[in-house]
N, C-alpha and C positions, 0 to 999 in steps of 0.2 A: 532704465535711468529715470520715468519717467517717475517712479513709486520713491526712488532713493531724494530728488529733490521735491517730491508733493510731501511728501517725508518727512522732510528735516523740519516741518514742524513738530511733529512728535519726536523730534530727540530732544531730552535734555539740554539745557544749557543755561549754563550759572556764574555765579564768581568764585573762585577760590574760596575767600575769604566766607561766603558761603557757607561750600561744600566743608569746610571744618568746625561751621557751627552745628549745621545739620546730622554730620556723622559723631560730635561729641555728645556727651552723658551718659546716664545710666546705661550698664550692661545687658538690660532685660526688653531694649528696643531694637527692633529691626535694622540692619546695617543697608546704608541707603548707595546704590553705586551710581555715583553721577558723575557727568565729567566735567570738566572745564570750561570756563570760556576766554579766551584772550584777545586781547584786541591788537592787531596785527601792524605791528611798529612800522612797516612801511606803506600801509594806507589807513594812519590813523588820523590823518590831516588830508585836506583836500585846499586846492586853491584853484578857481574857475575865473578865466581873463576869457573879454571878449575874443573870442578871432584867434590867431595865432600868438598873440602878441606878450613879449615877458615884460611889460612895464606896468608901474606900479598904477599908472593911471586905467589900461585895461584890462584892472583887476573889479572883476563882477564879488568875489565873499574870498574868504581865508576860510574856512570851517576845520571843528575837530570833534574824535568821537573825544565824551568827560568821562566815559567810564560807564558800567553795568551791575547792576544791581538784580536781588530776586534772592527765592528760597527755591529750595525742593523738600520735597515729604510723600511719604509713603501715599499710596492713591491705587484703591483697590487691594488686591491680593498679592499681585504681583510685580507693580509696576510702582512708578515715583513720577512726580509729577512737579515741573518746576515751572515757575511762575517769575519774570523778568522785566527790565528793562533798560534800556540803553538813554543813554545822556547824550546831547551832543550841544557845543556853543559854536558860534561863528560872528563873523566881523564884514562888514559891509562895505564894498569896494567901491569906489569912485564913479566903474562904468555899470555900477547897478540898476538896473529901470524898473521903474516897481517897486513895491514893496514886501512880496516876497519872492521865493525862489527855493524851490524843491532839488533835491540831491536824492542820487542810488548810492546807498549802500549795501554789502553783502553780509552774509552767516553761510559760511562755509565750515560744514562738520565734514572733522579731518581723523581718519585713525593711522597711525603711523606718517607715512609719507605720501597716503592715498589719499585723494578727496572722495567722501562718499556722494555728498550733496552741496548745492550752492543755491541759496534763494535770494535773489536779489528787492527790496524794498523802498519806496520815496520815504525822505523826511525832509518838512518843509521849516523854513526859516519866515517868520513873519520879522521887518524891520518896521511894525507897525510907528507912526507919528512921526518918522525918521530916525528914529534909531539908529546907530551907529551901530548896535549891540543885539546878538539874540542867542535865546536857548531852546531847546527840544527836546522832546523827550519822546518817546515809541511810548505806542499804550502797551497795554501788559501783554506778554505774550506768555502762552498756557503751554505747555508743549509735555507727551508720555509718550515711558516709553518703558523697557521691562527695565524690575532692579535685576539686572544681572551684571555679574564683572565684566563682561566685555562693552559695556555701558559706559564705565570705568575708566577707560581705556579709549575714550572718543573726547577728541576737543573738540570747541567750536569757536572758526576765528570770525571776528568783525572789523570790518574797515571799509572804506569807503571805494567804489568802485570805479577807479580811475578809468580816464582816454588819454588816449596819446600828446594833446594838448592841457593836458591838467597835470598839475605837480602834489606829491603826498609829503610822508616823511623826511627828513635828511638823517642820515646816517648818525648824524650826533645826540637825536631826539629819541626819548623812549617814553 
């Protein structure tokens, strides 16, 4: 298990929107199999209150992932090599102390209904000058792996790494 999550940086992972710009044009380029990546509807928000507590006063941030961007392209002989980055904004809560405040979020490459790997990562929210308001962004992340169809065939979801005390998505957001 320990190679499957040191791992999951060398998988693939991209946007859609991406992978259809990468795979279109001319017929005499290499066919590039990369997979997905989706940001996972029910931890794509996070909301972090002090303590137990569900009121709006011990609310520390609201945060959400904005979305993920990147290419892939061929890289070596065999392999494709995608290049990304994840977006995230958030909203600053009343029982906030400080000025910033770091969140886990995960990449979990999923193929069918197995998870292969899960890496969990900090991104920090600065509400620098008092800010009511921030954004983030992951620096680039580089990740190979082979072009082959079972490549294909692997999503990678993102969202934020909820506790038992934190709330994510509601059912009516996507």
């Amino acid at each position: 298990m320990e190679s499957a999550v040191s791992g999951l940086k060398r998988v693939a992972v991209l946007a859609v929107p991406l992978l259809l710009a990468a795979c279109s044009g001319s017929s005499d380029k290499v066919a590039l199999f990369c997979p997905t990546v989706s940001v996972l509807t029910q931890a794509n928000q996070m909301v972090k209150a002090r303590g137990n507590q569900a009121s709006v006063g011990a609310r520390e941030i609201s945060a959400r992932i904005t979305g993920v961007a990147g290419t892939c392209a061929t890289h070596g002989k065999d392999e494709v090599l995608t290049t990304f980055r994840i977006g995230f904004a958030a909203t600053r809560g009343p029982a906030l102390i400080g000025d910033q405040i770091t969140l886990p979020y995960f990449i979990a490459l999923t193929q069918g209904d197995q998870i292969i790997g899960k890496q969990l990562d900090p991104i920090t929210f600065d509400f620098k000058n008092g800010a009511s308001e921030a954004v983030a962004t992951t620096k680039p992340i580089k990740i190979e792996m082979p072009n082959a169809p079972v490549s294909a065939q692997q999503e990678a979801l993102i969202g934020f790494q909820l506790e038992a005390d934190q709330s994510g998505a509601t059912g009516d957001q996507r």
